[in-house]
C-alpha positions as CSV (number, residue, x, y, z in Angstrom):
1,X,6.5,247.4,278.5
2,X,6.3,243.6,278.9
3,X,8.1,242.6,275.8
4,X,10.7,245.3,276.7
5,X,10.9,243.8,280.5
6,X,11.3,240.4,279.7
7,X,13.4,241.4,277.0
8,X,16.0,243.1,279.8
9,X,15.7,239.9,282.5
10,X,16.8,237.8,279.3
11,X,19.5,239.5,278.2
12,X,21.1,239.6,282.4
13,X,20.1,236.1,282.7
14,X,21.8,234.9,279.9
15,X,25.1,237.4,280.7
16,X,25.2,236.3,284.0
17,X,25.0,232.4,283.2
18,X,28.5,233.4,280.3
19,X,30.5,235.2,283.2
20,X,29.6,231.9,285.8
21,X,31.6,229.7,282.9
22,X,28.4,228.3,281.3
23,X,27.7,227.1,277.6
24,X,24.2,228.7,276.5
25,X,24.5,227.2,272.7
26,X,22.1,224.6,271.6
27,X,25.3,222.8,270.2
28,X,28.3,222.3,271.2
29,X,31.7,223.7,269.1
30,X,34.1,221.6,267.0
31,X,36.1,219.9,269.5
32,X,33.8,219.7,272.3
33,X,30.7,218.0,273.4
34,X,28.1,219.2,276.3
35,X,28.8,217.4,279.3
36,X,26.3,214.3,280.1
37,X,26.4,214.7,283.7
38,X,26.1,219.0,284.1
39,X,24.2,221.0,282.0
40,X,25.6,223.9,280.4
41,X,29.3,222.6,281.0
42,X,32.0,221.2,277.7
43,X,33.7,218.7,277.8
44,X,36.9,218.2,275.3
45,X,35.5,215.2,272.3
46,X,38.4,212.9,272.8
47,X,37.8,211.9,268.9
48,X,38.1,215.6,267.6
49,X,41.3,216.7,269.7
50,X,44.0,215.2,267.2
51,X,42.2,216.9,264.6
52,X,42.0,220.6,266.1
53,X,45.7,220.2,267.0
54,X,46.6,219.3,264.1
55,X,44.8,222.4,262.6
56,X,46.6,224.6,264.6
57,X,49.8,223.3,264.4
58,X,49.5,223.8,260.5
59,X,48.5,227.2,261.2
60,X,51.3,227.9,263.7
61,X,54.0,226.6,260.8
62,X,52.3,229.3,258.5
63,X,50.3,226.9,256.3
64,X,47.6,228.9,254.9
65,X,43.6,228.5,255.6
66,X,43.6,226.8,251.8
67,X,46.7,224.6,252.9
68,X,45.1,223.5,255.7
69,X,41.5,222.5,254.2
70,X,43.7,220.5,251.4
71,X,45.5,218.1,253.6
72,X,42.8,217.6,255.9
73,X,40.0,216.9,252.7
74,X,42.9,214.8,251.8
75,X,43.3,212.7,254.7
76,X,39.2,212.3,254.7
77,X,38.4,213.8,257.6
78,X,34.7,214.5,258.7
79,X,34.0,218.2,258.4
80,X,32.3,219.3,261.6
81,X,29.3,219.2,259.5
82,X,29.7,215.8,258.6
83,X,31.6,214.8,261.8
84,X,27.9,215.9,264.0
85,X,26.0,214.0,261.4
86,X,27.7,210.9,262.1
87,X,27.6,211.1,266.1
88,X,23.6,211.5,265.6
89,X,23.5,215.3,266.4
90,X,20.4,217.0,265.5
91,X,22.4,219.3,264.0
92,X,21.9,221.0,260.5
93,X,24.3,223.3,258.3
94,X,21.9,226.0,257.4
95,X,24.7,226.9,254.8
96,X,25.1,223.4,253.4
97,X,22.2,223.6,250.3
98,X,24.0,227.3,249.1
99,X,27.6,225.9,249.5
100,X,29.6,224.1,247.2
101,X,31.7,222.3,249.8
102,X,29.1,218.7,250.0
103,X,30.2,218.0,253.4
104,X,34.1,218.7,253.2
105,X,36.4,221.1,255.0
106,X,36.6,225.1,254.0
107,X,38.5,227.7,254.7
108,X,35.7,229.8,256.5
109,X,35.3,226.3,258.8
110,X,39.3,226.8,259.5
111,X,38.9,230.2,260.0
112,X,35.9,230.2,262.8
113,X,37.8,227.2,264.8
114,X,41.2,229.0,264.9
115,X,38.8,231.7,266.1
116,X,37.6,229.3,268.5
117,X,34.1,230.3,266.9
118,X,32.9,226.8,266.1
């Protein structure tokens, strides 16, 4: 019964804290950064918005997902992967030993920020 209680006040806590606005992830998406000043709060990265904008301007002149990881690989832009290992993030592609990208953009990537998933 305890597991399954503290189970349930998780679960409410956690709903109540996405319908009050707030960020529960341990990292921030592509584009973003959590907010020095107020926990659980994003702010926009200043350094990542030309990029993002860029993606979806592609997308909204029909390039394709493949089109889109091209010109920016060509350009040599930091993959968010590559991009959070730069800034010092602690964070770690759990996909990056299986993947054959070594740090670059992918289609998948494209796909979860136009989902506004990363």
């Amino acid at each position: 019964m305890y597991v399954k209680d503290i189970s349930s006040k998780i679960r409410r806590t956690l709903t109540y804290k996405r319908e009050q606005g707030q960020f529960i992830g341990s990292f921030a998406p592509y584009g973003y950064q959590i907010d020095q000043n107020i926990k659980y709060h994003l702010v926009i990265d200043e350094e990542t918005v030309p990029v993002v904008c860029r993606i979806f301007e592609l997308y909204a002149q029909g390039a394709g997902y493949r089109k889109i990881v091209q010109e920016l690989n060509a350009q040599g832009i930091l993959s968010p992967s590559a991009y959070k290992e730069k800034i010092g993030s602690k964070y770690t592609n759990c996909n990056a030993d299986s993947s054959n990208s070594k740090g670059l953009w992918t289609q998948s990537t494209i796909v979860a920020i136009l989902r506004n998933e990363m």
